[in-house]
MARKE-494306 format. One line per 5 residues: their letters; for each residue x, y, z of C-alpha. Coordinates in Angstrom, 2 decimals. Layout:
<pts>
a	X,Y,Z ~ ...
</pts>
This chain:
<pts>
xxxxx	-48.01,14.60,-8.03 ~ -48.07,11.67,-9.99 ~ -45.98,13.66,-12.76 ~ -43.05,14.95,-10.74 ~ -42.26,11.71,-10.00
xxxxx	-41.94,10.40,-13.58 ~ -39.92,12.94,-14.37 ~ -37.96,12.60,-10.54 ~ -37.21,9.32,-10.84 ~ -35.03,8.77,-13.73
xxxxx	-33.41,11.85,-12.96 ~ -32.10,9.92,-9.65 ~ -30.74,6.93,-11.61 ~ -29.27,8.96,-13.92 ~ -27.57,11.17,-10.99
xxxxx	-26.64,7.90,-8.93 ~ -25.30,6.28,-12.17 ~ -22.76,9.34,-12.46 ~ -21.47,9.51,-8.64 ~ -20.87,5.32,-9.41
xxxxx	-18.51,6.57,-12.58 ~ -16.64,8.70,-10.42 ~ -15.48,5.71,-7.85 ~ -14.50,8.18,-5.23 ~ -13.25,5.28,-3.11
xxxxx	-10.77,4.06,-5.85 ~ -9.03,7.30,-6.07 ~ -8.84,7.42,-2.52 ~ -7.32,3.57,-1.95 ~ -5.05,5.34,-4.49
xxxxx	-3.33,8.13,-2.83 ~ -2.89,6.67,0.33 ~ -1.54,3.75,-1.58 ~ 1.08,6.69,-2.89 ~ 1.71,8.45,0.99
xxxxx	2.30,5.01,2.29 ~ 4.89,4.23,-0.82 ~ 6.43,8.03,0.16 ~ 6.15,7.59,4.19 ~ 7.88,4.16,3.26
xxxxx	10.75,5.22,1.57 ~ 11.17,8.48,4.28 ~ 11.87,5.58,6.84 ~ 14.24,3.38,4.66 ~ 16.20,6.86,4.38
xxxxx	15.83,7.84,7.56 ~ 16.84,4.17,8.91 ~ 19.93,4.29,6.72 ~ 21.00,7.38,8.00 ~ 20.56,5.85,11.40
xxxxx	22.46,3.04,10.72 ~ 25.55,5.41,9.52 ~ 25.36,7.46,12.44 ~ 25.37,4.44,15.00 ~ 26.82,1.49,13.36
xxxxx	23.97,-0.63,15.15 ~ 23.62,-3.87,12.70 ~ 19.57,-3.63,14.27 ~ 18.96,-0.85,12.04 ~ 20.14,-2.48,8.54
xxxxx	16.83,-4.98,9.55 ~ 14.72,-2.09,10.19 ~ 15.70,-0.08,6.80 ~ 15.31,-3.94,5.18 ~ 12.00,-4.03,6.62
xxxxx	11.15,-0.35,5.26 ~ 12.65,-1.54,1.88 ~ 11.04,-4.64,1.26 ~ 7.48,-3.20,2.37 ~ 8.26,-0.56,-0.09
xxxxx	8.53,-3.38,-2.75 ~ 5.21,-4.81,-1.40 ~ 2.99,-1.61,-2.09 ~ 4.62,-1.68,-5.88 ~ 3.99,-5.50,-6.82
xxxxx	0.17,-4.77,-5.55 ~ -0.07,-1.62,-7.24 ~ 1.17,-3.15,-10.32 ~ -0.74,-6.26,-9.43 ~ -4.11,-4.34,-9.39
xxxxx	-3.32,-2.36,-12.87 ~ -1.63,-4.92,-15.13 ~ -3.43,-8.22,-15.48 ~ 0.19,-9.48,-16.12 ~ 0.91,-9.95,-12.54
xxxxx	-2.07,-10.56,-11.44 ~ -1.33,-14.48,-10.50 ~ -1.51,-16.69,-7.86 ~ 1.92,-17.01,-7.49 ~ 2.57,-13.07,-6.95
xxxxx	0.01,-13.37,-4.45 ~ 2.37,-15.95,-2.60 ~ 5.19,-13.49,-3.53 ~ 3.36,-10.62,-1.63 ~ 2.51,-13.24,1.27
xxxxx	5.64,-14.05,1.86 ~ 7.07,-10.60,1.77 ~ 4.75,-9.71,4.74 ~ 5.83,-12.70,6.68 ~ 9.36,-11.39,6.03
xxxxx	8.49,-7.77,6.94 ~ 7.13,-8.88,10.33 ~ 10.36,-11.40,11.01 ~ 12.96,-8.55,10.38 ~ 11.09,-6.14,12.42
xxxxx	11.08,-8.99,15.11 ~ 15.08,-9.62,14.48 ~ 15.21,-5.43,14.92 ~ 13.73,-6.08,18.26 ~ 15.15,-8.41,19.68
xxxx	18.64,-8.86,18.50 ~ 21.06,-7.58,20.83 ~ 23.78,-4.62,20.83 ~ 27.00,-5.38,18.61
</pts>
């Protein structure tokens, strides 16, 4: 009994140590990272195309919205792999550029018909 488990046990931490290498998670965080970057730039597109169709000056702060979230996901994803930009101050950047995301949807909403 006693010898199955010597030979069990490092076998586990060995295993365990492997599945930590692989960081499942981080791959993950990293392709929806990339669909939300694609599904981003489908809606500035399709918001453009809006806008030409309808001439409706609410759509330019939707597709603004769509663009500048766009530019979000790529100062993160730059900020997470290149210590460069890895500051304080881009983190106020990427603050700020929520806070604007949120006010242009708002203007999108609310503005009226031109």
């Amino acid at each position: 009994m006693y010898m199955i488990f010597d030979m069990t046990l490092p076998l586990l931490f060995f295993h365990s140590g492997l599945l930590l290498e692989l960081d499942i998670f981080e791959s993950t965080e990293t392709v929806i990272l990339a669909i939300t970057g694609i599904f981003s730039l489908l809606l500035l597109g399709l918001s453009i195309s809006a806008y030409i169709k309808t001439r409706l000056n609410k759509i330019l702060f939707a597709a603004a919205a769509f663009a500048l979230f766009g530019i979000q996901l790529l100062i993160e994803s730059l900020e997470e792999n290149i210590e460069f930009f890895d500051t304080q101050f881009m983190s106020i950047i990427t603050a700020a550029m929520t806070l604007g995301i949120l006010v242009l949807f708002f203007l999108a909403i609310v503005k009226k018909n031109n």
